[in-house]
Backbone as CSV, one residue per row, in Angstrom:
resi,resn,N_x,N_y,N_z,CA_x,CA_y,CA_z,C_x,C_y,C_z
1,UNK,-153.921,11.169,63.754,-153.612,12.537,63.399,-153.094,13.244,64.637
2,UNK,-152.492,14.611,64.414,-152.124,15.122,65.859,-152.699,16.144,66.004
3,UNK,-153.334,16.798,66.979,-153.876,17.670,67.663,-153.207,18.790,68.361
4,UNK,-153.676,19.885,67.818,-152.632,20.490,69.430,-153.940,21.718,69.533
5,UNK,-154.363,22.023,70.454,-155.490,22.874,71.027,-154.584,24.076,71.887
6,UNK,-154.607,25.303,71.822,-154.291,26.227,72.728,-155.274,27.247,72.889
7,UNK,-154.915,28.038,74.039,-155.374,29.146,74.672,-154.551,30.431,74.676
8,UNK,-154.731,31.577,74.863,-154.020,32.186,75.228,-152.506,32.136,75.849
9,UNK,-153.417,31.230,77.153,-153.082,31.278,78.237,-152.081,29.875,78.728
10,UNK,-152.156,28.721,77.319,-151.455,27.467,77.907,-151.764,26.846,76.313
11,UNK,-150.888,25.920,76.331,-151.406,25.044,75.549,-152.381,23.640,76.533
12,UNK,-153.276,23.662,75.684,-154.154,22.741,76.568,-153.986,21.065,76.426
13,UNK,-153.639,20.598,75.066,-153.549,19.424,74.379,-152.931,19.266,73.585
14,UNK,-151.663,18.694,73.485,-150.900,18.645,72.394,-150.477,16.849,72.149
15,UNK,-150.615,16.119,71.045,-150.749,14.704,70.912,-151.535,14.177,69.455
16,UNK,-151.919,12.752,69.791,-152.650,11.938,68.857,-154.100,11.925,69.244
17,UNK,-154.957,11.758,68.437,-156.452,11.749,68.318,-156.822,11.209,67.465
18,UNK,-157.800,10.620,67.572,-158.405,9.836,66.864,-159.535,10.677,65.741
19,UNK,-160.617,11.725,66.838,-161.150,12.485,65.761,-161.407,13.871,66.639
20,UNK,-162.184,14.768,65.490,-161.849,16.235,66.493,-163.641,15.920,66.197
21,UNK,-164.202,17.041,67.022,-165.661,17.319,66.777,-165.568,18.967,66.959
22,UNK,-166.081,19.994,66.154,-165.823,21.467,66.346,-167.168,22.115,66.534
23,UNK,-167.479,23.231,66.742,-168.478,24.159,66.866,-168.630,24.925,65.794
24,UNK,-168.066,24.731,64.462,-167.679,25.609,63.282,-168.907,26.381,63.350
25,UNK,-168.586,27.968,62.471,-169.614,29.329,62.043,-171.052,28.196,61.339
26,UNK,-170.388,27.285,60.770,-171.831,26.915,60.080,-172.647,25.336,60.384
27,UNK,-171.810,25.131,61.788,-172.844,23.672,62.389,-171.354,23.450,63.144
28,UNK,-172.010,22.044,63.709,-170.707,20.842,63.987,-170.008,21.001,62.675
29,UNK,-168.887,20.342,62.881,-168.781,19.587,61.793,-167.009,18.814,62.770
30,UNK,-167.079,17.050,61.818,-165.774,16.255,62.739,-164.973,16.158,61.731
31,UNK,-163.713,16.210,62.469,-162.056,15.735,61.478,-161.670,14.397,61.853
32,UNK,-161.100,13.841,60.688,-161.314,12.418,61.265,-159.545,12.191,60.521
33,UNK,-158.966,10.936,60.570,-157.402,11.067,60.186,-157.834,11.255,57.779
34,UNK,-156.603,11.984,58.172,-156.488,12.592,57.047,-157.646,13.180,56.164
35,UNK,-157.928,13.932,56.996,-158.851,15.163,56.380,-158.745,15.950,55.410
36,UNK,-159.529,16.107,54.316,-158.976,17.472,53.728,-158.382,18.792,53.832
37,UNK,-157.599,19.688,53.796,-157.497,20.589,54.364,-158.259,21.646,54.522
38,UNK,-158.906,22.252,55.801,-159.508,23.166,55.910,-159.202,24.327,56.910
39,UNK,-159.918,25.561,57.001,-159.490,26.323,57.854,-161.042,26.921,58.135
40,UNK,-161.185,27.333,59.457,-162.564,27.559,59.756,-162.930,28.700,60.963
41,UNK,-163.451,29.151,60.992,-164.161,30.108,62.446,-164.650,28.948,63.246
42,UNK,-164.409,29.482,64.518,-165.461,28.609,65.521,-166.308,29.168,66.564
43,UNK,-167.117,28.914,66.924,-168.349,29.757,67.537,-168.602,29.035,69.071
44,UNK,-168.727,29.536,70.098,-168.994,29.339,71.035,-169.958,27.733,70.986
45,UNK,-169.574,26.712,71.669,-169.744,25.779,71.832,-168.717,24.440,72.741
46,UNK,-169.304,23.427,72.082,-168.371,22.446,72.580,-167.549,21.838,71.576
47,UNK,-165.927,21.645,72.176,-164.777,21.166,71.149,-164.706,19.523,71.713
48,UNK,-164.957,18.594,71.059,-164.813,16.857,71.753,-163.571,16.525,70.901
49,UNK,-163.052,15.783,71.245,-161.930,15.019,70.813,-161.598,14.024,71.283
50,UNK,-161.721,12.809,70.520,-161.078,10.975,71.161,-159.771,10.958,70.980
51,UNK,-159.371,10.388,71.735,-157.922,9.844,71.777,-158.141,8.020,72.594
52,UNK,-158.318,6.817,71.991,-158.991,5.597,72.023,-159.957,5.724,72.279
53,UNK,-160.305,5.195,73.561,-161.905,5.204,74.072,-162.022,6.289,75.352
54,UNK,-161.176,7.074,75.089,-161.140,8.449,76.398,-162.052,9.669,74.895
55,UNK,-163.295,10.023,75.609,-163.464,11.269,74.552,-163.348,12.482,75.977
56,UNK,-162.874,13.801,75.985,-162.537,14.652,76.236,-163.291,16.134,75.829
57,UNK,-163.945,17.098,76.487,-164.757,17.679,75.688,-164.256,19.056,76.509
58,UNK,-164.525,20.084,75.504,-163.642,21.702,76.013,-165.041,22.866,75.701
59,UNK,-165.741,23.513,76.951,-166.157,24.567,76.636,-165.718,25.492,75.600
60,UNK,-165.910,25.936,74.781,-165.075,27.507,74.056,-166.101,28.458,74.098
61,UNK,-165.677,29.731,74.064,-166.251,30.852,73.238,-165.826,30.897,71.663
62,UNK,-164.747,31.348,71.218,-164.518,31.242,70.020,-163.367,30.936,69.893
63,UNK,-163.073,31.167,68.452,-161.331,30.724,67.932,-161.610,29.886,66.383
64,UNK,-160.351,29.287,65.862,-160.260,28.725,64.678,-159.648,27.674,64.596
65,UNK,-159.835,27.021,63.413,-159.386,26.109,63.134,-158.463,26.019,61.980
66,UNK,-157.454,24.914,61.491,-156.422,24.694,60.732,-156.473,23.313,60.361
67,UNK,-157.331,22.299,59.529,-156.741,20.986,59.228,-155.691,21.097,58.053
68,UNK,-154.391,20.657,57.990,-153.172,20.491,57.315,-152.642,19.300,57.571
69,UNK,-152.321,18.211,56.587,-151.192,17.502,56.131,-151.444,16.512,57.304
70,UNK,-152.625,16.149,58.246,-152.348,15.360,59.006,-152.643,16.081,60.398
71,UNK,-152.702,16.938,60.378,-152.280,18.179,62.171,-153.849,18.918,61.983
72,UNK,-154.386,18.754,63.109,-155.477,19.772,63.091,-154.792,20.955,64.582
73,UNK,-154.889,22.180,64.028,-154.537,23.577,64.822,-155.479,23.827,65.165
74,UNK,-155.591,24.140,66.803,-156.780,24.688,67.164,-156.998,26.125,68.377
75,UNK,-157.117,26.942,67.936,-156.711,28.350,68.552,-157.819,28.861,69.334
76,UNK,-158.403,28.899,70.479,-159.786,28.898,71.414,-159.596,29.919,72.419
77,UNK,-160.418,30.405,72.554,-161.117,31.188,73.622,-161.717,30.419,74.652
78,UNK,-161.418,29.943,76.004,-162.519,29.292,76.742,-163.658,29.788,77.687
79,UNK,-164.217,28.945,77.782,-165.313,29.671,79.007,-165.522,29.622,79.839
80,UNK,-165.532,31.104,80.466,-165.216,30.852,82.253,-163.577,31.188,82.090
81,UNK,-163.131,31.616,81.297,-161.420,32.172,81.786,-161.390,33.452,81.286
């Protein structure tokens, strides 16, 4: 699936992934390839994401989410910026 994570301030990650892990309003919850489509709040936590055997993990404060057609959108606040 493809990923693309931004900030304000940059785009942070834009590519292939294997799976997302989020901080959603109502728990974790992971996107994995071809997800249903969803759209979500996200709450201060940690954002992980694999891409093979590299997992990658992003402080946030908040922001949202977008799974569509294959593409998870991910719009964040980080912490500490």
């Amino acid at each position: 699936m493809n990923l693309e994570v931004i900030s304000p301030e940059k785009v942070i990650y834009s590519g292939e992934a294997d799976s997302v892990t989020l901080p959603g309003a109502a728990g974790l919850f992971t996107v994995l390839n071809h997800h249903a489509p969803i759209i979500s709040v996200l709450k201060k936590g940690t954002l992980t994401y694999k891409v093979g055997d590299d997992e990658r993990m992003l402080e946030i404060e908040s922001g949202f989410v977008e799974v569509k057609q294959n593409v998870v959108s991910v719009a964040i606040e980080q912490t500490g910026k």
